[in-house]
Every structure is written in structure tokens, then in C-alpha cells.
C-alpha positions as CSV (number, residue, x, y, z in Angstrom):
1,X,140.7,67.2,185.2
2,X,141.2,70.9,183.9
3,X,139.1,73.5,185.6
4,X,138.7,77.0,184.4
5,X,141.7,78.7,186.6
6,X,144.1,76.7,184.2
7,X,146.0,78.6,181.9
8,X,144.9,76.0,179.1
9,X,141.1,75.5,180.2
10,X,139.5,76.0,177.0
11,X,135.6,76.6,177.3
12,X,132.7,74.6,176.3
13,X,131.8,75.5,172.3
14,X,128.5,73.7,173.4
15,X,127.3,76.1,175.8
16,X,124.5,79.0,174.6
17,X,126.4,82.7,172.7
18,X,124.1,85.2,174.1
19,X,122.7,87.4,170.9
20,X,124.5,90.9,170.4
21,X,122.4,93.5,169.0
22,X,123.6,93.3,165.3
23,X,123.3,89.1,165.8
24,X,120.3,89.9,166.8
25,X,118.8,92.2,163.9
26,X,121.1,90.3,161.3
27,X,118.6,87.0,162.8
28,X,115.6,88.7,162.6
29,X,116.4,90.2,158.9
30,X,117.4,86.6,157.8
31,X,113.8,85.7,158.9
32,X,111.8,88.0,157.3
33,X,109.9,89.3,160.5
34,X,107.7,91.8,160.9
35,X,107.7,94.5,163.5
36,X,105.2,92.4,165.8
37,X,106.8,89.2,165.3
38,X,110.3,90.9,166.0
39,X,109.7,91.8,169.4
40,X,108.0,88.5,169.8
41,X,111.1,86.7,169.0
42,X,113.3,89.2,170.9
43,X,111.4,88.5,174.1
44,X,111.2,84.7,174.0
45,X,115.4,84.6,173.3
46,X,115.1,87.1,176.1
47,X,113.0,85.0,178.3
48,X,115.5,81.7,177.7
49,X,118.4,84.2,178.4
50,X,120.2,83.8,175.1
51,X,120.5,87.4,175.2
52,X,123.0,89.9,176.1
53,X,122.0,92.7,178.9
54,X,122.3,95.2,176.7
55,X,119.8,94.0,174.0
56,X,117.2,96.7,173.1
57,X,113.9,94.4,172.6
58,X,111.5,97.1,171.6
59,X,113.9,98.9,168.4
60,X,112.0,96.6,166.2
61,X,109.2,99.1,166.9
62,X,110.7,102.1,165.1
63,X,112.8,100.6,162.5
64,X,111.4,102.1,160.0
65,X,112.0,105.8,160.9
66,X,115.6,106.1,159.0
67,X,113.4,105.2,155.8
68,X,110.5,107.2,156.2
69,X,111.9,110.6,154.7
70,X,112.1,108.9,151.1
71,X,108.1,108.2,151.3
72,X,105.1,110.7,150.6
73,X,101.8,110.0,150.6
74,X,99.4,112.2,149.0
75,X,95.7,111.0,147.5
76,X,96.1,108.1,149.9
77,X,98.9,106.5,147.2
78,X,101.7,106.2,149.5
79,X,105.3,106.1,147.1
80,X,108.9,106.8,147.0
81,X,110.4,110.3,146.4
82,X,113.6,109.8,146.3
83,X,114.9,105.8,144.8
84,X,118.3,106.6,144.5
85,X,118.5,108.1,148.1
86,X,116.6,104.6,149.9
87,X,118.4,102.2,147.6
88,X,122.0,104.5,149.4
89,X,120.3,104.2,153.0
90,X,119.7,100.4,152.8
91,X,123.0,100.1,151.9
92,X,123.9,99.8,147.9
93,X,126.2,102.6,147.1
94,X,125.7,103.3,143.5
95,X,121.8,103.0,142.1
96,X,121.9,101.8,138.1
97,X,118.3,102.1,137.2
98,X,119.1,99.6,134.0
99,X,119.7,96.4,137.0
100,X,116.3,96.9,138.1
101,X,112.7,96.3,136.8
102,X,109.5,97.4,138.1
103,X,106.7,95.4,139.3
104,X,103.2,97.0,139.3
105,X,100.6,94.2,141.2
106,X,97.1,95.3,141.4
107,X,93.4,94.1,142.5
108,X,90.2,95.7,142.8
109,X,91.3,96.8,146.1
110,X,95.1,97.6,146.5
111,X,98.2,98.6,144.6
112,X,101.8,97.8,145.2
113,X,104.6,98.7,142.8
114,X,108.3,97.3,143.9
115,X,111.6,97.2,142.3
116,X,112.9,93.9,141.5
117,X,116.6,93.5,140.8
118,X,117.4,91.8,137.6
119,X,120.1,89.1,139.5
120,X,117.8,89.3,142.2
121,X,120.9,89.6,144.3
122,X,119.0,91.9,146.4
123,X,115.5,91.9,148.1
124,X,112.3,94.1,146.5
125,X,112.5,97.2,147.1
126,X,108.6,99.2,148.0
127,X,108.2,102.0,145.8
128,X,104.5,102.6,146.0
129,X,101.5,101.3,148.1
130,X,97.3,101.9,148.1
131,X,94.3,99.9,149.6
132,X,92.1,102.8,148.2
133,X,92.5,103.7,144.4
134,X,90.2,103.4,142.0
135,X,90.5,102.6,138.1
136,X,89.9,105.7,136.0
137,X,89.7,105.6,132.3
């Protein structure tokens, strides 16, 4: 019978990895989750100690603030001012406007414009956002 003080004690693959930070936020991005639902999640891991020490449970709550700067808002429409910049923040480091199409979704109530990507090798992308306009002719 090995025990863990032998040099060749290999340890259980079966036992519970404790989540990192970036395991973490790569798990919850996987998932789709929204800010409420993030910290949600995070706490329950927490609660079942899959979690490392260091785990911040509450970022989910200002993840957005690195995107913010590329989003106005003026006559309650609430759109991107810079497309080029975001697409660079989230990551893609060269924005070709001809691999993308927009989407334009509206009802009496709201409107939401997104980029779509033509592979759809990446996720839509919010460009503009109202629960308030009205249609003017």
C-alpha cells in the first residue's frame, strides 16, 4: 500500500480541482450567465468548496466597466462609439467590417442592433440598445 510520503504516490485524478479565477470566468462565459446568475454560481461552487481561496465571487458585478468607454447614450438610444476599439478590447486584433453584418431587431417597444459575424466564429457583438424610441416618418 503506497501512501503519500512515497516518492512514487501518485494522487487521486478523482478527487475535486478547486476553480482558479480564469477557470472560473472561462466557466461562467461558456454558460452564458448573467451578472446575477454569476455570482449565484460562484457562491454555490464556493459553498461546496470547489473553489480556490483566492477566488473573487463578486467581479461578476463590475464586468462590464473595461467595455463601458466604447458606449454613449444620448436620446435614451444607448450605442457604440467606437466598433473597432470594443471588437480590440474583447479580444480580435484586426476589425474587417466586410466579415460582419448587422442585425437591426425591433418591436413596438425596444430596439437592439448587433453585429453578427459572417462564420459566426465569434459571439454577437451589442452595438445599439432602446426600450423607449418611437417610429417617426
Amino acid at each position: 500500500m503506497k501512501s503519500e510520503n512515497d516518492s512514487d504516490f501518485e494522487a487521486d485524478s478523482s478527487s475535486p480541482q478547486r476553480f482558479n479565477q480564469q477557470k472560473l470566468n472561462d466557466l461562467i462565459r461558456e454558460q452564458n450567465l448573467s451578472k446575477e446568475s454569476s455570482e449565484l454560481h460562484a457562491s454555490r461552487l464556493n459553498e461546496k468548496n470547489l473553489l480556490q481561496p483566492d477566488i473573487n465571487i463578486t467581479f461578476y458585478r463590475k464586468r462590464d466597466k473595461d467595455l463601458l468607454p466604447f458606449y454613449s447614450e444620448e436620446n435614451n438610444l444607448v450605442f457604440c462609439n467606437n466598433i473597432k476599439g470594443l471588437l480590440q478590447k474583447m479580444g480580435l486584433s484586426e476589425y474587417t467590417p466586410d466579415e460582419w453584418r448587422l442585425f437591426i431587431d425591433s418591436s413596438r417597444r425596444s430596439l437592439k442592433c448587433v453585429l453578427l459575424h459572417n462564420g459566426n466564429k465569434y459571439g454577437s457583438i451589442p452595438i445599439g440598445h432602446s426600450t423607449s424610441m418611437k417610429e417617426e416618418y
